[in-house]
N, C-alpha and C positions, 0 to 999 in steps of 0.2 A: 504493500500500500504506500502510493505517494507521501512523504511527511510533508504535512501543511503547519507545523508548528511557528508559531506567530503570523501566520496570516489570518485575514480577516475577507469574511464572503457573505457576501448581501446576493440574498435568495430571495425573488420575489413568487407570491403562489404557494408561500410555505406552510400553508394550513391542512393540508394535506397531499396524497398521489408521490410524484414525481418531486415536487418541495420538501417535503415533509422527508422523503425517504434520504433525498439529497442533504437534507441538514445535520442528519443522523449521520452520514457516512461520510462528511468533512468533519464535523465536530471527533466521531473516533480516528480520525487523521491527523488530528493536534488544532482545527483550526477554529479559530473564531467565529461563529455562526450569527447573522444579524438576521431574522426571520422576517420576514413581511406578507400580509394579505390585509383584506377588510374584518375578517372575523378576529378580532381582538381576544376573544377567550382561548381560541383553538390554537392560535401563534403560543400564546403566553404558554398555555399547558406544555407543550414542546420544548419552550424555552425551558421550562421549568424543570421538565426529564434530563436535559442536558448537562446544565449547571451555568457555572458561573461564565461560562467562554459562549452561554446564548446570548442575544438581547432580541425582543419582540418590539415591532415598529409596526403599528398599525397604519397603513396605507394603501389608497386606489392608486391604481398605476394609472388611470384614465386621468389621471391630474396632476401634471411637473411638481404643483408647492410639493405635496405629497412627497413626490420619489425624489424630492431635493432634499427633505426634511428628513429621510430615513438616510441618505449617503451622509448626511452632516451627523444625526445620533450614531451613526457608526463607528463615524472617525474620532469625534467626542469620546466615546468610550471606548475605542481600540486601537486607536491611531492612523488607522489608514484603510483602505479599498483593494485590496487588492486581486479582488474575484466579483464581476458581478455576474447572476444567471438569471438571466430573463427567462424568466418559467411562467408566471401569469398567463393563463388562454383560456377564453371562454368558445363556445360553441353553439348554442344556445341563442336565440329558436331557428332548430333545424326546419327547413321547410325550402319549399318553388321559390324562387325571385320573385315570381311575379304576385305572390300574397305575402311578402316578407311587409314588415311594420319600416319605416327608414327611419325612425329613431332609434330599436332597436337593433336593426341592421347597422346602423352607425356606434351604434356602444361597441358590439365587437369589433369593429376596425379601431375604437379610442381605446379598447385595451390590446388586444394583439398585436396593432401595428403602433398606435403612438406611444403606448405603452412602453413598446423597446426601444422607441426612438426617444421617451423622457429615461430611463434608463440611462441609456449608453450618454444623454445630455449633459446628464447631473452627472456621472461618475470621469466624466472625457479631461475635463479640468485637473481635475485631483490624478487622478493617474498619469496624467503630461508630468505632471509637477512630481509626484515623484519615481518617475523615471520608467514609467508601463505596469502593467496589470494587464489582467486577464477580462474578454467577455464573452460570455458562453449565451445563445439563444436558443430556448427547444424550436425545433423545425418541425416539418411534416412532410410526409409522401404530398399531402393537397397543396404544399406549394409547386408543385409541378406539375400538376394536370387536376383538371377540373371535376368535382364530383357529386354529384345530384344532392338538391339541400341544401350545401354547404360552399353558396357562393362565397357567401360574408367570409367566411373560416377560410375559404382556398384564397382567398385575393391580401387578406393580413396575411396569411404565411407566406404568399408569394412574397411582399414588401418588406415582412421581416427580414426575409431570405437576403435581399438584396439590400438591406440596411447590415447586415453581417459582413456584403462585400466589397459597401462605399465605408464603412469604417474601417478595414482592413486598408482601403486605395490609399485614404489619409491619414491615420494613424500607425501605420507597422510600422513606421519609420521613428517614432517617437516612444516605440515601449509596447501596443496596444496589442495584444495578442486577440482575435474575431476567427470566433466556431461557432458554425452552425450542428445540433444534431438532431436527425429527423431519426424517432425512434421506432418508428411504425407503431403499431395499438398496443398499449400499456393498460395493466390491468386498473381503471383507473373511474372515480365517477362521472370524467365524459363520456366512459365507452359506455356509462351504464344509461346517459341522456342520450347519445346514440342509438342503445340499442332501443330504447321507449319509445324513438323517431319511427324506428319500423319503414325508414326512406335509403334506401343504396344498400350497397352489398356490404358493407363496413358493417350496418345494426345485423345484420342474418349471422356476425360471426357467435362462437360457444367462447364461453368467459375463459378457458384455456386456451383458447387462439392466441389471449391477449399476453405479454409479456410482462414479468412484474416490479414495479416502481424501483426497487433497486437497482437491477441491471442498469438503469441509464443512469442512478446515482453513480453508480461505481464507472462508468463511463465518464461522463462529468469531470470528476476525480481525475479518471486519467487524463482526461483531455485539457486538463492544469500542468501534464508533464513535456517536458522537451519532446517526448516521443509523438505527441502528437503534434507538433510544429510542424507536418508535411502535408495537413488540413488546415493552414493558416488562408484566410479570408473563405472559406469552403465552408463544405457541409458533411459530417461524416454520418453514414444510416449503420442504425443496431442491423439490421437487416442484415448487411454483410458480413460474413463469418471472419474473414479477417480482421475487421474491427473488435468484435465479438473480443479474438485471440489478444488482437493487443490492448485491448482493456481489460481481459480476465474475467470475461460475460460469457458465458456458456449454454446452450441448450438447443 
């Protein structure tokens, strides 16, 4: 296991799934875990399992003060940024284009896509400054092809996608390490609003299709090590067994 001993990683989404598992599995790596979502109780309990190297920040990613306000209590109480992982993604209400609501069709584009663009805003400063850090984005197979329902959801991941590879174009050169990873279906309570939708081949899968919230923490993890510097501005999928190998994700 990578040692993250005196780092510090701002996890947003961390009230459960893919956050939650991720927070668990840098904190046993030595690092500083800063949790964030909206649900205030769920963060806090987690931090609270952990100890004293948690801190709980309640915030919507769907609004800069917010994710400005959790990278500053970070640094306040750890000194520094040195991991952030845009994990936040909603999916919700699956449904046609043509009967979606556009307010709420617009909230998942304000948290999926602005969301990792206030992200990467608020933490791009402090990481110049001293001297680069890491940022990790979950991706998806629906940033690259379109998939019934799931305009809203394929069009932010597509923009996420491509916000991982314009901060790579201006950043690498100042410290800024940008990974994308598309983990395909994780066993998780989107796949479980998914499958409710009863719309595309994705809800028809059996809950052991899905893969479980660790494996990508522990990817994650590695994807903090040199070794994966050969996916810098990219996108690496659980999907592939190679990656699998060099992360130490198996199945």
């Amino acid at each position: 296991m990578l040692d993250m001993t005196g780092k510090t990683v701002v996890i947003t989404g961390a009230s459960r799934g893919i956050g939650e598992a991720a927070a668990h599995i840098f904190a046993a790596a030595g690092a500083n875990v800063v949790l964030t979502a909206r649900s205030a109780g769920q963060i806090g309990a987690i931090a609270d399992a952990i100890g004293d190297n948690a801190l709980a920040v309640t915030c919507d990613v769907s609004r800069f003060a917010d994710v400005k306000a959790v990278i500053d209590a970070a640094v306040a109480k750890f000194g520094s940024v040195d991991v952030l992982i845009n994990n936040a993604g909603v999916i919700e209400p699956i449904g046609p284009l043509i009967e979606s609501d556009p307010d709420e069709w617009g909230h998942v584009i304000d948290v999926n896509l602005k969301g990792v663009y206030y992200g990467m805003r608020a933490v791009m400063p402090l990481m110049v400054a001293q001297g680069g850090g890491t940022v990790l984005t979950i991706s998806s197979g629906a940033a690259h092809r379109a998939i019934e329902g799931w305009a809203h959801y394929c069009a932010s991941k597509a923009g996420a996608k491509m916000m991982t590879e314009a901060l790579h174009q201006e950043a690498a050169g100042q410290g800024i390490r940008a990974i994308g990873l598309s983990p395909g279906t994780v066993a998780t309570q989107m796949q479980r609003e998914i499958k409710s939708s009863g719309i595309n081949a994705v809800s028809k899968l059996n809950w052991d299709d899905h893969i479980p919230p660790e494996w990508v923490a522990r990817t994650l993890l590695w994807m903090c090590s040199q070794d994966a510097d050969d996916f810098l501005g990219e996108e690496v999928s659980l999907r592939d067994v190679e990656i699998r190998k060099r992360a130490s994700v198996f199945g």
